[in-house]
C-alpha positions in Angstrom: 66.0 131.7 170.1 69.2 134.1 170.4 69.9 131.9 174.0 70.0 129.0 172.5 73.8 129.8 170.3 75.6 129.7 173.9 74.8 126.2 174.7 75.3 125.1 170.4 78.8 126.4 171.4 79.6 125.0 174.1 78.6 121.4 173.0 80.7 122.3 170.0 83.4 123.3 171.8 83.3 120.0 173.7 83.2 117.5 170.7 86.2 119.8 169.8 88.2 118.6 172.8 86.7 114.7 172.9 88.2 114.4 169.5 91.1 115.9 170.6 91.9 113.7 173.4 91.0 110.3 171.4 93.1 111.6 168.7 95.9 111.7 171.4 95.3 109.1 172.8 95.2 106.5 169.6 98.7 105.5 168.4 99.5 106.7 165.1 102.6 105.5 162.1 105.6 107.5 162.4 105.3 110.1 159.3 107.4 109.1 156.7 110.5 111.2 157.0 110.7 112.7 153.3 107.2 112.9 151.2 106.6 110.3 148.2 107.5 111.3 145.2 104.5 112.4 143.0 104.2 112.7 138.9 103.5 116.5 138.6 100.3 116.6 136.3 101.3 117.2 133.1 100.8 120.3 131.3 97.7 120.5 129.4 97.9 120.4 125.7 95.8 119.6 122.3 97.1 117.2 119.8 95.9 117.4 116.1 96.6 114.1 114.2 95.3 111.2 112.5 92.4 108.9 113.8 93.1 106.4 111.0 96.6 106.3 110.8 96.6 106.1 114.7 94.4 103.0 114.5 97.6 101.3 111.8 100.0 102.4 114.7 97.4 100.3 117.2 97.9 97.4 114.9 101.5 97.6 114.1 103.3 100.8 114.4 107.0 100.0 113.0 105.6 99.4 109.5 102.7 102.2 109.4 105.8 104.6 110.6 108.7 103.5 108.6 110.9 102.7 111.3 113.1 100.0 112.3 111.4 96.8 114.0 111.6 97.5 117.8 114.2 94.5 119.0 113.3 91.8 121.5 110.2 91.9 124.1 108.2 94.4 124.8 109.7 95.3 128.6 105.9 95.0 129.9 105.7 91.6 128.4 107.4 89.8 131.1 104.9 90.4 133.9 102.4 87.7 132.3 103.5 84.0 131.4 100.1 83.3 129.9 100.9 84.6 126.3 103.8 82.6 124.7 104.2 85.1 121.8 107.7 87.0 121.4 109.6 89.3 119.8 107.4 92.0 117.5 104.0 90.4 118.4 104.5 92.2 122.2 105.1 95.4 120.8 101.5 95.5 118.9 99.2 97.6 121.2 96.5 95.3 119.9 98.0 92.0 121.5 97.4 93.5 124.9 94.5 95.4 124.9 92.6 93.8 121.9 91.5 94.2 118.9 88.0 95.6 120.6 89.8 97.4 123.2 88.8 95.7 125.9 92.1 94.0 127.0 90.9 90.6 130.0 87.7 92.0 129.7 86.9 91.4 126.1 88.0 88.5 123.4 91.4 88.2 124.9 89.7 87.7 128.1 90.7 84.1 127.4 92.9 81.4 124.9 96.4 82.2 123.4 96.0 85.9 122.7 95.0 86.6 127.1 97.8 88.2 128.9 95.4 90.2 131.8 96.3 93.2 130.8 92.8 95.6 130.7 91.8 97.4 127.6 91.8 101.2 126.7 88.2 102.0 126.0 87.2 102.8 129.5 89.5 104.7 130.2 91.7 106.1 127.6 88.6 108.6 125.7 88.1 110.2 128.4 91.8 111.2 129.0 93.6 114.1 128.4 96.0 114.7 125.5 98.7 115.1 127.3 98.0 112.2 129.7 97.8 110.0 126.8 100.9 111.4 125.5 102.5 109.9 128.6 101.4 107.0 128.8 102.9 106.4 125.4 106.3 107.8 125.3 107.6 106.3 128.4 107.2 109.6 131.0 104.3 107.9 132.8 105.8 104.6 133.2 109.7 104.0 131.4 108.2 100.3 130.8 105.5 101.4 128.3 108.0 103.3 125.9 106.8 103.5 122.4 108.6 106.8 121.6 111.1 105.3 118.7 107.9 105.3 116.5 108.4 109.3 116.6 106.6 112.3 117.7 104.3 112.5 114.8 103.0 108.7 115.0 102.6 109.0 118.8 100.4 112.3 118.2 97.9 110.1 115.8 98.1 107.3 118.0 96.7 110.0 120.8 93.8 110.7 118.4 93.0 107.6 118.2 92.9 106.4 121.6 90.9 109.6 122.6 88.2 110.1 119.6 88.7 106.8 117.5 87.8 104.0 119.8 84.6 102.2 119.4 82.5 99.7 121.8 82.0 96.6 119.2 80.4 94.7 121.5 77.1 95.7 120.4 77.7 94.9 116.7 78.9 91.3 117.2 77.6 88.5 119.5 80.7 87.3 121.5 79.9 83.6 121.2 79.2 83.1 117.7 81.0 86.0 116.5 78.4 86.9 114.5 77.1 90.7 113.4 74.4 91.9 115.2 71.9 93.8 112.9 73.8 93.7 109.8 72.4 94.0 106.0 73.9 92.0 103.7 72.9 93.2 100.7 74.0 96.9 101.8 77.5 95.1 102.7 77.6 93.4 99.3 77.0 96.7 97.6 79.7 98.6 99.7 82.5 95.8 99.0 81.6 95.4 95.4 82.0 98.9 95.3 85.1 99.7 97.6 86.5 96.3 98.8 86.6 94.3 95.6 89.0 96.6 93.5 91.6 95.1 95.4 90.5 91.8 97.0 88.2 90.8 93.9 84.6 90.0 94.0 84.9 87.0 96.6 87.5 88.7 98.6 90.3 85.9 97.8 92.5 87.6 95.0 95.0 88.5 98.0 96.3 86.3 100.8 97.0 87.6 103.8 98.8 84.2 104.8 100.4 81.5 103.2 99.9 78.4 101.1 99.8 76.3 104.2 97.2 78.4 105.8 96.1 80.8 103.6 93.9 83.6 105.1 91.7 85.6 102.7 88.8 88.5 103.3 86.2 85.8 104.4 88.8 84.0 106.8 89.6 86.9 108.4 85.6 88.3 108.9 84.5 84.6 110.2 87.5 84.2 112.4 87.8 87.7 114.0 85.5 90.0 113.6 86.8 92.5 115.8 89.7 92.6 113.5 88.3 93.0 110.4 85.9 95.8 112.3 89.2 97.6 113.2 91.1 97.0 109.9 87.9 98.1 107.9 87.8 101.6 109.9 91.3 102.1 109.9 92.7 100.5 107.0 96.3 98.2 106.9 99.4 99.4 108.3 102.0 100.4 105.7 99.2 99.9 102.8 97.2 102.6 101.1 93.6 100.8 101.9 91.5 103.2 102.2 89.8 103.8 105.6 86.3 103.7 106.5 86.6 106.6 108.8 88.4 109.1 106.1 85.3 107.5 103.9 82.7 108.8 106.2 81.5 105.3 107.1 79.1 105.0 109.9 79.8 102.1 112.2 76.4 100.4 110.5 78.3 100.6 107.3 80.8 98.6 108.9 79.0 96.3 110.1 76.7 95.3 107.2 80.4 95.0 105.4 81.1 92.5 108.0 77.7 91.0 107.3 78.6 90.4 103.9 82.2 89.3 104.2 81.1 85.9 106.7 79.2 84.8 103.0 82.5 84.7 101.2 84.7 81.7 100.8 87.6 80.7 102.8 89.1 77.9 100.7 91.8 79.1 98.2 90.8 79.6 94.4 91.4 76.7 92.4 93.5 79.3 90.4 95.2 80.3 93.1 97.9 77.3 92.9 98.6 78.2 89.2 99.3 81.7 90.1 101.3 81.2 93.0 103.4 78.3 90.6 104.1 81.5 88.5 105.4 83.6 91.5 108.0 80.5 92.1 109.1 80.5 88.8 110.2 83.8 89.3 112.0 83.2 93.0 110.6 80.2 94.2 112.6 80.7 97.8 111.2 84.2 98.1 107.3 82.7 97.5 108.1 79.7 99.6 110.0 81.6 102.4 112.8 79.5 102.2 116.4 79.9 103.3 118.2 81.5 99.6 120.1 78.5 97.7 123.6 78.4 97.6 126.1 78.7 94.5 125.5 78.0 91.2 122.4 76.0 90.5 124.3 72.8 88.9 123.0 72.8 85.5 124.2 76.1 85.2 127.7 75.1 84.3 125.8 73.7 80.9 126.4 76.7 79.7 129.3 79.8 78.9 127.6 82.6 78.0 125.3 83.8 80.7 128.0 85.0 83.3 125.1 85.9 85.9 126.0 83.4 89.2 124.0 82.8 92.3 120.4 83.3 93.2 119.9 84.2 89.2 121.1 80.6 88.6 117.9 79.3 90.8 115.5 81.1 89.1 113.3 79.2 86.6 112.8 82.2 84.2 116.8 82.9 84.0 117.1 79.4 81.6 113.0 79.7 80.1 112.6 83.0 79.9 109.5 85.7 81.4 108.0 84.4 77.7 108.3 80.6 78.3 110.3 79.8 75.1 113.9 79.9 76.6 116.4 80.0 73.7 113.5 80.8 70.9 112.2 83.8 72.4 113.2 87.4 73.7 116.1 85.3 75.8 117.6 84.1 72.7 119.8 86.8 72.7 121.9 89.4 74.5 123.2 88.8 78.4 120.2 86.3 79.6 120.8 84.1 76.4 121.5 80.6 78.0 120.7 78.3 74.6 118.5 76.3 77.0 114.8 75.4 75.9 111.4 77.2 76.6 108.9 75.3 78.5 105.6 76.1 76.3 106.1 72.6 75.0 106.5 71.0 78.5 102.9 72.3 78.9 101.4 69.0 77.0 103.4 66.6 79.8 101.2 65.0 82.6 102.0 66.5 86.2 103.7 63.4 87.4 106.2 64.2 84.7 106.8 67.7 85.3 107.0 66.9 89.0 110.1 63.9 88.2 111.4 66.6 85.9 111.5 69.2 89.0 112.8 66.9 91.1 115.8 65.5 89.5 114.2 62.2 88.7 114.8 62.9 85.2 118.1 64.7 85.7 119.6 64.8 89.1 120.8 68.0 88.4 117.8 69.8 87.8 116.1 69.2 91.4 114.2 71.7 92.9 112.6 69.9 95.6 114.0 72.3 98.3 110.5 74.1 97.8 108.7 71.4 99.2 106.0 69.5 97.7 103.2 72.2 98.3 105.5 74.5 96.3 106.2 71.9 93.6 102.7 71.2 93.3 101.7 74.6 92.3 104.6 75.0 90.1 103.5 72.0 88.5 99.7 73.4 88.0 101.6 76.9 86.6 103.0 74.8 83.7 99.9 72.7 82.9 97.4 75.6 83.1 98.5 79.0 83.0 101.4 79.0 80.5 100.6 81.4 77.3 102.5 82.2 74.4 103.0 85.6 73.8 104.1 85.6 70.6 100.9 86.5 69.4 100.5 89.7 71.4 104.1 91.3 71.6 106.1 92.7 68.6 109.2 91.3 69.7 111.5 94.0 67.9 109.3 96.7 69.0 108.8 96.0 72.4 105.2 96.7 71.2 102.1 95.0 72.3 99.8 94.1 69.9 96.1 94.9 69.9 95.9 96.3 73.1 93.2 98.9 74.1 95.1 101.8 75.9 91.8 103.0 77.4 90.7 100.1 78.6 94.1 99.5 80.2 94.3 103.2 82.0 90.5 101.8 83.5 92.2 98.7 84.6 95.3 100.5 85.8 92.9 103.2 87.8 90.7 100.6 89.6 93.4 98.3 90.6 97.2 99.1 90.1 97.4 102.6 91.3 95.5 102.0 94.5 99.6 101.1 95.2 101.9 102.0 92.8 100.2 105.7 92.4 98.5 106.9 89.1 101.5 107.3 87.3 103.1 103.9 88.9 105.9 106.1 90.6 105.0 105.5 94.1 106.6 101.8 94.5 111.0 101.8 93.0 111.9 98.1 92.3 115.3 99.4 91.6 117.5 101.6 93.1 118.3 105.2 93.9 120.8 105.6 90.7 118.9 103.1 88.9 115.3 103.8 89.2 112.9 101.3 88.1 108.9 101.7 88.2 105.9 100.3 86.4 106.3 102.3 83.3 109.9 101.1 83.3 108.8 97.6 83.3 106.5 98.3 80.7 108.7 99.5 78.4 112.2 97.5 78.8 110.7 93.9 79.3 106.7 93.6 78.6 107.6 90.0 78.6 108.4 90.2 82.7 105.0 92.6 83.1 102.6 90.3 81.3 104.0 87.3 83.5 103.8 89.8 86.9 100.8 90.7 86.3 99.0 87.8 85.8 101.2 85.7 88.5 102.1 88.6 91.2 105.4 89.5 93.0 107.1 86.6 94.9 106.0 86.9 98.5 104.1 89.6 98.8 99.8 90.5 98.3 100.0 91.9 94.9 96.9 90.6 92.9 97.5 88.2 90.0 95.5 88.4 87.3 95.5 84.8 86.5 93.6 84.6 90.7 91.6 87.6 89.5 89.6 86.0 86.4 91.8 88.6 83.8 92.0 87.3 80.1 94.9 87.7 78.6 93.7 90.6 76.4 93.0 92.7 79.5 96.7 91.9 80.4 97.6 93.5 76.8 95.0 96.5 77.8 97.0 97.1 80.6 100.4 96.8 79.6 99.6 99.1 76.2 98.9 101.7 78.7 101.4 101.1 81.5 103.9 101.7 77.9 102.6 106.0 78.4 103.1 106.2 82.2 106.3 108.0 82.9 110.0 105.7 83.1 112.3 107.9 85.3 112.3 109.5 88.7 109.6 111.6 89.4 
């Protein structure tokens, strides 16, 4: 045996020199004269942060992170034509690589939303921290530069992408965009439970889009599931809804809400038109979305002793008051006085009245048909159906409501109110710095404006009305008697 390693070797030794002389003897590319440049890796690190909030960040980071809106396109955006969005929408994570994750290879593999960018769940949970660190702030590639949100938001955003990503596609059945495996009545009892305290029992007391096109819980679970699977674990940026993964959820739990939330209606509450017709009697251009009106609405001149001037001028409670009875009520008085008429009587005319009264068919001064008709329309169903007079349950000297069960109220407020204005309503200032103004304040100054808030909501925004909600006017009083204890000033 030991002869045989001479002659192994040797015929080593000669494929040795064959390869030599072929290697010679091929032509080879000049070397380049300075190496490429190469990314050095990046040093390892471990991020703590926030699955949750990361997943608001995903959806839209400027508003979970308090910061300004980024300004024109996304720098990225312009190597795709196929997506004719602009502005804000390219700077949403989810409008490239989905709301599933999966970028071309998912949902936004095709229509309006497909740009051909590929998703981040194939590749992003099993990247490092600090790989995923930059590919966010810019370091990895100076195009994909979402550092203005701030370090903190891009550390929860890397929690998210490495540990909160899910594959959907095994809960919902891309064609029909139905849940696979769901239990209704499971989902039913988790939104009842959870869900419902803010979006009522058929998921329509807010509306996540307009008049025109309004978009409630069901619209949004038929239409895309995937994004009500992502808003449901995550929650809505710049909201407190709670998250399903701070709850503890399970994925299943997420899917039987899903389950549940395709049975729930899509059309708008037939009370829906009389509480948006209260939000425009408040500002009617901020509920409408219109451009502000300009001057002095023209009856104004009609009277001396209101000096307010402007926008105030436009707004129907400035002349009728928050209690409906203008000159005979809690505006009869003091800076607001005006001397014109409440409208509780106007609630007897038919609607093709009101509407030639809104419109200046009646008085050519008194036209409000810069809403537009949708808007006048649901003004119109405000006055008919959902006036009340509140004499009955205010002590006008007092400020006092009458009746009311505190108890009841501080239920009411717990369930529903707090979820944004905080238990003692001191989370949301509708005044200023030197002039605070909170829920309690409200309460307390001008019940008259909380009862009509309340049941009608804030001009353009989701707050729930009561009047959408199914409230009676006594849980109203309930609520307002105990909104009169919470705290008036600064915290």
């Amino acid at each position: 045996m030991r002869r045989k390693w001479p002659c192994v070797a040797l015929t080593l030794l000669g494929l040795a020199l064959i390869a030599t002389a072929c290697a010679q003897a091929t032509p080879t590319e000049a070397p380049p004269t300075s190496p490429p440049p190469t990314q050095p890796p990046p040093t390892e690190i471990v991020l703590t942060g926030s699955a949750s909030r990361g997943g608001k960040l995903y959806d839209q980071w400027w508003k979970e992170a308090e910061v300004d809106e980024p300004a024109g396109d996304q720098p990225l955006w312009a190597r795709q034509t196929a997506n004719t969005r602009s502005g804000l929408d390219t700077w949403r994570c989810k409008e490239c690589h989905g709301w599933d994750y999966q970028g071309a290879a998912g949902a936004y593999g095709s229509g309006s939303h497909f740009t051909g960018f590929a998703g981040v769940l194939e590749t992003a949970p099993g990247v490092s921290h600090a790989e995923l660190l930059g590919w966010l702030d810019g370091s990895a590639n100076a195009d994909h530069d979402f550092s203005a949100m701030g370090q903190g938001a891009l550390n929860d955003l890397v929690i998210f992408l490495s540990e909160g990503l899910i594959d959907v596609a095994p809960y919902i059945d891309a064609e029909t965009k139905e849940p696979i495996g769901g239990d209704v009545s499971h989902g039913e009892e988790l939104f009842s439970t959870v869900c419902a305290l803010c979006h009522g029992p058929d998921g329509r007391t807010m509306n996540f889009g307009n008049a025109e096109e309004p978009e409630y819980v069901g619209t949004v679970a038929s239409d895309n599931p995937w994004e009500f699977m992502h808003k449901v674990r995550v929650g809505q940026p710049g909201t407190p809804m709670p998250s399903a993964i701070d709850s503890g959820w399970s994925i299943q739990d997420v899917v039987d809400v899903l389950t549940y939330a395709q049975t729930l209606p899509i059309e708008p509450p037939v009370a829906e038109s009389a509480a948006r017709g209260g939000r425009l009697y408040d500002k009617w251009w901020e509920e409408a979305g219109l451009d502000e009106p300009s001057g002095d609405n023209p009856i104004w001149a009609r009277q001396t002793t209101n000096t307010r001037s402007g926008l105030d001028t436009w707004r129907c409670k400035e002349c009728h008051g928050w209690d409906y009875t203008g000159a005979e009520g809690a505006y009869g008085s003091g800076s607001h006085f005006t001397g014109f008429p409440g409208l509780l009587a106007a609630q007897e005319k038919s609607f093709d009245d009101l509407l030639a009264q809104l419109t200046g068919k009646v008085d050519p001064q008194h036209d409000f048909s810069a809403m537009g008709e949708p808007a006048l329309t649901a003004l119109v169903h405000f006055i008919n159906e959902a006036l009340v007079d509140m004499g009955p349950f205010i002590d006008a000297e007092a400020k006092a409501p009458i009746g009311g069960d505190a108890a009841n109220g501080a239920q009411l407020f717990t369930s529903l109110c707090a979820t944004c204005h905080g238990e003692d309503g001191l989370e949301i200032n509708f005044g200023s710095e030197d002039e605070p103004e909170y829920v309690g304040t409200i309460a307390v100054d001008n019940p008259w404006e909380f009862i009509h808030k309340i049941r009608a909501g804030q001009p353009g925004t989701a707050m729930p009305s009561a009047i959408n909600s199914g409230w009676s006017v006594q849980q109203v009083i309930d609520l307002l008697t105990f909104a009169q204890t919470l705290p008036t000033g600064a915290p």
